[in-house]
Each structure stands twice: as structure tokens, then as C-alpha cells.
C-alpha positions in Angstrom: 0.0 0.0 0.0 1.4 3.6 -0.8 2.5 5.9 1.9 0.7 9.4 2.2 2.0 12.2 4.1 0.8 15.0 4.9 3.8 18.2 4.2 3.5 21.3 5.8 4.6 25.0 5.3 8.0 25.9 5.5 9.2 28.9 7.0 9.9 30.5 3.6 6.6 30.1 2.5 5.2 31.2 5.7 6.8 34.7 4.9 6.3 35.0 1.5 2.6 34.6 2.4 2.4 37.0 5.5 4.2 39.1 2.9 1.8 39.7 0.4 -1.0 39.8 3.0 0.8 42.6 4.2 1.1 44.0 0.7 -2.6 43.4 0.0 -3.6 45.6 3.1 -1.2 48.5 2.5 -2.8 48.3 -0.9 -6.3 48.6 -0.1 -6.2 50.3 3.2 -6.0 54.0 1.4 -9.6 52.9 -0.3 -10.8 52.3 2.7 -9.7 55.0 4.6 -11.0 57.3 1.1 -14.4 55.6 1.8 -14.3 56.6 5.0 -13.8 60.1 3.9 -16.2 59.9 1.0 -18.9 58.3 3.6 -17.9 61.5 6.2 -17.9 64.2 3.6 -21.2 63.0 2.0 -22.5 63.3 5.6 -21.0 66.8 5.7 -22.7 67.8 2.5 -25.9 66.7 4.2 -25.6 68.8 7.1 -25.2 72.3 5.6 -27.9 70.8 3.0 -30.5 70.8 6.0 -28.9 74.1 7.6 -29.1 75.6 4.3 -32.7 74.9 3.8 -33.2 76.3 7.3 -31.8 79.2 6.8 -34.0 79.4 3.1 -37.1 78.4 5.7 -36.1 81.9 8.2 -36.4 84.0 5.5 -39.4 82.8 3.8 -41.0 83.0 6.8 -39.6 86.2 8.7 -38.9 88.1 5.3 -35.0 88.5 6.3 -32.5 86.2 6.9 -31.6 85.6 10.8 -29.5 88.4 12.8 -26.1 86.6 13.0 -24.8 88.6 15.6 -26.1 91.1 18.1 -26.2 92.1 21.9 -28.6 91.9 24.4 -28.7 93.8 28.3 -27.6 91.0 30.4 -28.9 90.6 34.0 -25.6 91.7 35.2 -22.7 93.6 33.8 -23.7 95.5 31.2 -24.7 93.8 27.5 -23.4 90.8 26.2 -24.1 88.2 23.0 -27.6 87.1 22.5 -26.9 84.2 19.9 -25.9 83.5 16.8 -28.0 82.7 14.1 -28.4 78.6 14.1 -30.3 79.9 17.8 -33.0 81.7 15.6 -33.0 78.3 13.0 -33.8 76.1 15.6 -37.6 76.2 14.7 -36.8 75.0 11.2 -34.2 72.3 12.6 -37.0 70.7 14.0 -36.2 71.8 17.6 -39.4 74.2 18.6 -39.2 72.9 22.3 -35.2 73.2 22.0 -36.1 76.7 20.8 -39.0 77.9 23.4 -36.3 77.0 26.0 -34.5 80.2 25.1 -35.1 83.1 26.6 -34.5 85.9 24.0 -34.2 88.8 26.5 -31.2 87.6 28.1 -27.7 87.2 26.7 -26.7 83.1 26.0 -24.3 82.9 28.1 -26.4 83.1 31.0 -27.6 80.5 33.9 -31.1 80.6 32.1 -30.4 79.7 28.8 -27.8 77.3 29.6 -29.8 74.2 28.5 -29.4 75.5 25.2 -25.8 76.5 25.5 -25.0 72.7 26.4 -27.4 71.0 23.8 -26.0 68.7 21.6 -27.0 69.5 17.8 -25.5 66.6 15.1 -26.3 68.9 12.7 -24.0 71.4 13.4 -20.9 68.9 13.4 -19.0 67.6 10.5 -17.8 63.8 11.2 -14.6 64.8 9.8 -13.4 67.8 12.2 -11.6 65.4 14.9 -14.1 65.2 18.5 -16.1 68.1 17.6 -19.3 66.4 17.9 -18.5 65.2 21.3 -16.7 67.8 22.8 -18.0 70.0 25.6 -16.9 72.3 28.1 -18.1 73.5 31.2 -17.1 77.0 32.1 -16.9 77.0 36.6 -19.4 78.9 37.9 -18.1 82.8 38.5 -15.9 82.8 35.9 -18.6 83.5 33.1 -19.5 87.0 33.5 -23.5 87.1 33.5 -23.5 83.4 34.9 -24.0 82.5 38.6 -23.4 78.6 38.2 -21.7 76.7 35.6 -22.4 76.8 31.9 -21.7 74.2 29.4 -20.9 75.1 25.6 -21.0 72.7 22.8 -19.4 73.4 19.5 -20.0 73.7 15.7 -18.1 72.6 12.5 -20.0 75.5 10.7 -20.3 79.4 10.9 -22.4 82.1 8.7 -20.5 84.5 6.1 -20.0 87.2 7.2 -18.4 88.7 4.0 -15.2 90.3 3.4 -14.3 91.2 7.2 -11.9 90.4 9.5 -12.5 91.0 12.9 -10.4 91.6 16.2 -11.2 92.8 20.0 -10.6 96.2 18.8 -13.2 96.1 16.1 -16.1 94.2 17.3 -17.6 98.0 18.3 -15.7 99.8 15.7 -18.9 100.6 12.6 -16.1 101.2 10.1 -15.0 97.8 10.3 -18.6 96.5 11.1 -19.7 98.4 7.5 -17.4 96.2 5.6 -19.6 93.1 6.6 -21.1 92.7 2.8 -22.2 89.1 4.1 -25.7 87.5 4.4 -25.3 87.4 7.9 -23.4 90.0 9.3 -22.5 91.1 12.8 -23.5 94.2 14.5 -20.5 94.0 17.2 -20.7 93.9 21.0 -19.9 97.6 22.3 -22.8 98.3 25.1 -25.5 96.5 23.5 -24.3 97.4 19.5 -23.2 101.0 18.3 -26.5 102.9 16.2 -25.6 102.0 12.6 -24.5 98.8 12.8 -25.4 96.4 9.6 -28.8 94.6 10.0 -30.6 91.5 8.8 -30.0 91.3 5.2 -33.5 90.4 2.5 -33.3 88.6 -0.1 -33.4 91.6 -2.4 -30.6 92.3 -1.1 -28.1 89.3 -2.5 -27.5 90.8 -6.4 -24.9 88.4 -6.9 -27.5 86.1 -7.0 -28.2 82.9 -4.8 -26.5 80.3 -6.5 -23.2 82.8 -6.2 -23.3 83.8 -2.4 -22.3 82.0 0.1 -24.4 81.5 2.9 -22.9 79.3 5.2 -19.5 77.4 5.8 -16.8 75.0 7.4 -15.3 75.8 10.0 -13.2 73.3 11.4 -12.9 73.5 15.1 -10.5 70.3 16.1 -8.1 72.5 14.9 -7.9 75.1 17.4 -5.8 74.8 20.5 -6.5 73.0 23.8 -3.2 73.6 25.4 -4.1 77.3 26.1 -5.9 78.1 29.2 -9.3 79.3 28.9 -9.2 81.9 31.4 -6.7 83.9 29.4 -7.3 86.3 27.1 -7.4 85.1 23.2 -6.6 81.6 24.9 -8.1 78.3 25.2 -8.9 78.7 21.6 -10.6 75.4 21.6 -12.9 75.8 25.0 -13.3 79.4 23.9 -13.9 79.6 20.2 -16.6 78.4 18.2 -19.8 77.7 20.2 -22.6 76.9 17.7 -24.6 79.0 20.4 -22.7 82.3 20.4 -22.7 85.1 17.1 -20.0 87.6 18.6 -17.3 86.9 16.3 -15.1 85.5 16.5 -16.3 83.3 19.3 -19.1 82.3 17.9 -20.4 80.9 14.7 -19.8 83.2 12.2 -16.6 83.1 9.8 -15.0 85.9 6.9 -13.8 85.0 3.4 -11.3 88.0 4.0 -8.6 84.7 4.5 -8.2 81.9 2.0 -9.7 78.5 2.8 -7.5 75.8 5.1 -5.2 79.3 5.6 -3.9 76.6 8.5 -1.8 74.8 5.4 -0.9 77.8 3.9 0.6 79.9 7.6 3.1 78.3 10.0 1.9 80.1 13.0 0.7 78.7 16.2 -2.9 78.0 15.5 -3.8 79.3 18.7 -1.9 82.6 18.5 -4.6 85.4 19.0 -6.9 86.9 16.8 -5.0 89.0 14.1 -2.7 88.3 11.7 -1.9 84.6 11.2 -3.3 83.2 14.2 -6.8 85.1 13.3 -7.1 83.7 10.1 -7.2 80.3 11.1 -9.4 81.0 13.7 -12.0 83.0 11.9 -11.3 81.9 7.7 -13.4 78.4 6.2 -11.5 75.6 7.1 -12.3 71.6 6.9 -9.9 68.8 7.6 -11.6 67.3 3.8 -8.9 67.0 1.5 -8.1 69.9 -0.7 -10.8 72.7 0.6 -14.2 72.5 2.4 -18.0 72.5 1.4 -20.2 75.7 1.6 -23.9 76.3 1.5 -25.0 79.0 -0.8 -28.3 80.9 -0.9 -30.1 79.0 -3.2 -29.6 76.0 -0.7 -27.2 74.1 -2.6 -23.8 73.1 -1.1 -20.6 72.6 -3.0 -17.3 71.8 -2.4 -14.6 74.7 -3.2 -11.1 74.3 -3.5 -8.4 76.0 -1.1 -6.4 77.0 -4.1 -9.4 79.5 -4.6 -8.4 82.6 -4.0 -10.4 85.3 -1.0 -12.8 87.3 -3.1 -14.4 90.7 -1.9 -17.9 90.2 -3.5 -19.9 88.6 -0.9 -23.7 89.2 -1.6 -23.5 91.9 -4.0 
């Protein structure tokens, strides 16, 4: 009767075979990682779709789109940031009881709005921009201003043009530099309660670029701002401090300024959390994704498209 046996791998073939397994996954492990990014960017797309449709929603209904930026008297201190715009969208977001928890004739950052200060929103966070959809912070109480206990902020991926402006501590309350906000949703500044003149809500009529040419709404990547700064210093904790999906003071809260190209964070070496002018200020306050080679924008006309960050800043904003 014949013999049979049974003859293993050698150690040769053993490698040659954990070899090309290797190979094969350093081969397809950039698909999957670009369908991962595809998957995250289409989600993206879908979120400024919805805030863009929103915002199309406001001004059907209100006749003007939302103010973006504005102050209100606070209980204490003096006058302080009433919202930003995504507050006044809420109703259209499908978050009336979200909404009717504000209280408009106090400031945000105050003990009695604070439930929607700290309120989660998907929408307002790409899947892309690092933690940003589960980061919080908790300010202590007393260190907020017009707050007795704490108050928790949550963040957004996306901020409202604001146009051609760039903004800084001194110029919040300056209307020369407010008057250069040719945005759909420009800010009004924060010097005691807003300086007479300050640029309004903006109509429809207004946009004579036409829709499908002005942008409405951006990215605004937040993971890249600093958390190694402390947030009780001024311009510092970039990352606790900047951002809020809540707030409309720029450049705090959720508005941003074409005045910088987009992803200006690849195109400057400074520290990303260096203050607000100059370098650091551009990548805190320009359009900014972490999606390869620019970021998505919602236009007027409630389409979104993805622009590249080779585009150069344009002054035309709405008209």
C-alpha cells in the first residue's frame, strides 16, 4: 500500500505569504480609509444641506434672513451676545421645544439659557473635524461674566459668512469695520449692546450676486484650534473658547470671513492658537475643513458645494 503524508509549510513560504497579505492591506487600506472620507464628507454635505434649507425656511418666513450677531442687556454687567443665528434656526431644525427653552431677553451665556448652550446638535458637526461632535466644556461657575453657576458650551463645525471682514477685539464695536460686513449674515458688534448704525438683517433683495453665487454658510473646522491654552486667558483656550454653535459675537461664535483663503492653517506656519490678528486670526475666523483639498459651503439658493483651497479670497460677498 502507498504511503501518504501530509507536508507542511516551511518557514519560507510562511513569509512570502504573510508578505503579500501585508502588501494586499497596505494596498487597499487607502480605499478604505477614502471611503471613509467619502462616507464622512457626503454626511457633511448633508448637514449644511438641512442648515441651508433652514436658513431658506427663516427668511421665507420672517422676510430677512436671521441676525447673526447682536447684543442683548444682560442681567448683570452690562450687554453681552444674545446668539448667533443657528439659535434663531432652531424652529426649522425641527427643535421648537429646544427653541421655546431660550429666553431671547437675556444674553446666551447666562444660567437661564444654559440648556441651550450645552445642547447637543448633530447637525452642526461635521464627522470629519476630529471630536467636535462630542466635545464640551463646562465654564466653573463665576468665571462666566453674567452666569452665577456653571455653563456648558458645545461646538460647531459650521459658521455664517459674514463677508469680506476680518475682525479683532478692537473692532467688534468699531462701525467702520462693522460696515465692511457685505455678508448675508453679518455682525452688529458687541460695544454696550451694539453702536447705532450697525449692519442689520439682510432680505433677499438684497443678495445681487444672486443665490446660486453667495455663500451663505461654511466649514469651519474647530478640532483645529488649541486645547493647550488656558481658557481663562485672554485670546486663549482657543478650543474651549472659540466656536460655540450658540454664540454670534465673532469671533467666538459661529460666524466666519472670506477675507482669509480657505484651510489658511496649510498655507501659515503660526501657532494655531496665536490670538486673533494676523496669522493666528485667520485660522481661527477663515473656512476651514480637515476634507482633502478645501471644504464645502452652503449657498443661498440652498445648494452646497465643495470649493477648492487654491481659490483665491474674493471681496464680493452678496452683491
Amino acid at each position: 500500500m502507498p504511503r501518504h503524508t501530509n507536508r507542511g509549510f516551511t518557514l519560507i513560504e510562511l513569509l512570502v505569504v504573510i508578505a503579500i497579505i501585508a502588501v494586499l492591506i497596505a494596498l487597499l487600506l487607502p480605499a478604505v480609509q477614502s471611503a471613509r472620507e467619502a462616507a464622512r464628507r457626503l454626511q457633511c454635505v448633508n448637514n449644511l444641506k438641512q442648515l441651508a434649507l433652514a436658513l431658506a425656511s427663516y427668511e421665507n418666513a420672517h422676510g430677512s434672513y436671521p441676525i447673526a450677531s447682536t447684543t442683548q442687556v444682560a442681567p448683570k454687567n452690562g450687554c453681552g451676545d444674545a446668539g448667533s443665528a443657528f439659535v434663531g434656526l432652531l424652529p426649522f431644525l425641527e427643535q421648537t421645544a429646544l427653541y421655546s427653552a431660550f429666553n431671547t431677553n437675556l444674553v446666551i451665556d447666562t444660567d437661564a439659557n444654559s440648556t441651550v448652550s450645552g445642547a447637543a446638535m448633530a447637525v452642526f458637526t461635521c464627522p470629519s473635524d476630529g471630536d467636535t461632535d462630542s466635545a464640551s466644556f463646562t465654564w466653573p461657575a463665576g468665571t462666566v461674566a453674567f452666569a452665577d453657576g456653571p455653563l456648558p458650551m458645545r461646538f460647531t463645525s459650521y459658521a455664517g459668512s459674514m463677508g469680506f471682514l476680518a475682525m479683532s477685539w478692537e473692532g467688534n464695536g468699531s462701525l467702520t469695520i462693522l460696515r465692511q460686513a457685505n455678508g448675508v449674515l453679518p455682525p452688529s458688534g458687541w460695544g454696550r449692546c451694539g453702536p447705532p448704525g450697525t449692519p442689520s438683517t439682510v432680505k433677499l433683495s438684497e443678495v445681487t450676486d444672486g443665490t446660486s453665487n453667495t455663500i451663505a454658510l461654511g466649514e469651519h473646522a474647530h478640532a483645529l484650534l488649541s486645547k493647550t491654552d488656558a481658557p481663562g486667558t485672554p485670546c486663549g483656550g482657543s478650543f474651549y473658547r472659540y466656536q460655540t454653535w450658540c454664540a454670534g459675537t465673532p469671533p467666538i461664535g459661529a460666524l466666519l470671513t472670506e477675507h482669509y483663503p480657505i484651510n489658511a492653517y496649510k498655507k501659515y506656519p503660526a501657532s494655531i492658537g496665536s490670538g486673533l490678528d494676523g496669522q493666528g486670526g485667520a485660522i481661527i475666523q477663515g473656512a476651514s475643513s480637515f476634507h482633502p483639498g478645501g471644504a464645502n459651503f452652503a449657498f443661498c439658493d440652498g445648494s452646497v458645494k465643495f470649493l477648492k483651497d487654491t481659490m483665491a479670497p474674493s471681496q464680493s460677498a452678496r452683491s
